[in-house]
C-alpha positions in Angstrom: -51.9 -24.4 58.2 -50.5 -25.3 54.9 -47.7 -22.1 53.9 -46.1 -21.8 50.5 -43.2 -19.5 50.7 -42.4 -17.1 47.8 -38.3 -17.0 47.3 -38.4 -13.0 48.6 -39.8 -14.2 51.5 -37.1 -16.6 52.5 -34.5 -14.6 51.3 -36.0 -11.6 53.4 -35.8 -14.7 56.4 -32.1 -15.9 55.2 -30.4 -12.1 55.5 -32.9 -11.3 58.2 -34.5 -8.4 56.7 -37.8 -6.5 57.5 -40.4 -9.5 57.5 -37.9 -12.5 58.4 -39.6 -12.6 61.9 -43.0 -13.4 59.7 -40.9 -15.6 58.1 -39.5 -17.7 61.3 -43.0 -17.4 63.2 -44.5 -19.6 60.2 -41.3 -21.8 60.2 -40.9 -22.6 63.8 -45.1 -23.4 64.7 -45.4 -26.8 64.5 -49.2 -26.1 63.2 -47.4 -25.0 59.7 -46.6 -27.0 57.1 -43.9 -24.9 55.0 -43.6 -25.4 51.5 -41.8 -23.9 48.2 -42.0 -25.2 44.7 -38.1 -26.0 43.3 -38.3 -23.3 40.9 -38.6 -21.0 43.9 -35.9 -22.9 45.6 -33.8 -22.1 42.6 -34.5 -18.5 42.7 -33.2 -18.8 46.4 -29.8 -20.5 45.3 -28.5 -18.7 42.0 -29.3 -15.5 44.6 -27.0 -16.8 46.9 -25.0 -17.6 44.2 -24.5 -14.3 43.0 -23.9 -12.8 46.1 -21.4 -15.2 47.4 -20.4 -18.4 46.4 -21.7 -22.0 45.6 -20.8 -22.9 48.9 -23.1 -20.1 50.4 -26.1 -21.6 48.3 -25.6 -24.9 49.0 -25.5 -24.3 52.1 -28.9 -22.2 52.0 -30.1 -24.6 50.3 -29.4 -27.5 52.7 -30.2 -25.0 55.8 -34.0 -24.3 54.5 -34.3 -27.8 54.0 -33.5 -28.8 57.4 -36.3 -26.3 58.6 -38.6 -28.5 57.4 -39.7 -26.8 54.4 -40.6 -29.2 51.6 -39.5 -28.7 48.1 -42.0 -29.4 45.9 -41.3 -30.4 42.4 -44.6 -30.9 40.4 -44.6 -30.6 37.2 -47.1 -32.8 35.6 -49.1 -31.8 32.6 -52.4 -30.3 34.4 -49.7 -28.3 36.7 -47.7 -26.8 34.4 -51.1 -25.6 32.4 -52.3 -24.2 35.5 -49.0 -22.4 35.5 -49.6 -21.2 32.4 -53.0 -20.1 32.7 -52.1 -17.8 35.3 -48.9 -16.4 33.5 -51.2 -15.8 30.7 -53.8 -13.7 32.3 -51.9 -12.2 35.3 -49.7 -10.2 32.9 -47.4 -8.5 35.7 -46.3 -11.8 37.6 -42.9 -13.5 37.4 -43.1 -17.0 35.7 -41.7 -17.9 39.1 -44.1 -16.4 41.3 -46.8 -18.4 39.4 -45.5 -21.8 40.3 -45.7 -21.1 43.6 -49.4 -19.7 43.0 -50.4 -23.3 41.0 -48.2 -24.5 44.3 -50.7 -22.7 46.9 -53.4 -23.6 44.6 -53.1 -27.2 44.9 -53.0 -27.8 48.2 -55.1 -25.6 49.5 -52.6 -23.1 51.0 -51.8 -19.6 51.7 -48.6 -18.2 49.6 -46.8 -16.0 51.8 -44.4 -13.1 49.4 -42.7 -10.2 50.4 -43.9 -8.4 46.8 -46.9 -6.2 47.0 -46.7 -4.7 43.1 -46.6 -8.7 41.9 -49.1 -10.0 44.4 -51.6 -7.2 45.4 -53.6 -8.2 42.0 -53.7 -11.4 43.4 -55.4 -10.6 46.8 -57.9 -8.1 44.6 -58.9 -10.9 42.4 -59.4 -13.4 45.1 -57.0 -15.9 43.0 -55.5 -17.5 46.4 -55.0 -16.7 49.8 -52.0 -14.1 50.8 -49.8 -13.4 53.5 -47.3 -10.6 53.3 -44.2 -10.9 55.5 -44.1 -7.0 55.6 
């Protein structure tokens, strides 16, 4: 199964929170391919950032990366419309959150958040496929 993971969700996984066991289950079956888009990466880092140091998010960084997930940078002209298109009519969704929808979108995956206020909508409307981590 093809997983995008929302930064809340790895950073849920990262200071093992409630949901990081979702989080590991999809990261350790070798029947998952884990994804995030590098906006959502970044999310991840200046977090890290904040709350520690550079070293601390590079080393994040560097430690989700050698779980296999794959960063994802698209950014070509029909992505970043579809980008926009859903920033424009879902109204209460981060910027952020919608690159990793267009993310899901494209190849056929199921985005997996820790946010039910940003991405209940979603499921309601059918937009993609959802997995919550709690």
């Amino acid at each position: 199964m093809n997983v995008v993971l929302d930064a809340c969700a790895l950073i849920a996984f990262l200071r093992h929170e409630a949901g990081a066991d979702a989080v590991e289950s999809l990261l350790v079956d070798p029947a998952n391919r884990c994804f995030i888009h590098s906006i959502n990466l970044c999310e991840v880092y200046y977090d890290f950032l904040r709350a520690a140091d550079a070293k601390v998010a590079e080393s994040v960084v560097d430690d989700l990366l050698d779980h296999g997930i794959v960063n994802r940078q698209d950014m070509s002209l029909p992505f970043w419309k579809a980008v926009g298109r859903l920033k424009g009519t879902i109204r209460k969704i981060s910027l952020a959150d919608c690159f990793a929808i267009a993310l899901a979108a494209k190849l056929g995956a199921t985005i997996v958040p820790s946010d039910h206020r940003e991405f209940d909508p979603l499921v309601a409307n059918g937009v993609c496929r959802v997995r919550f981590i709690r």
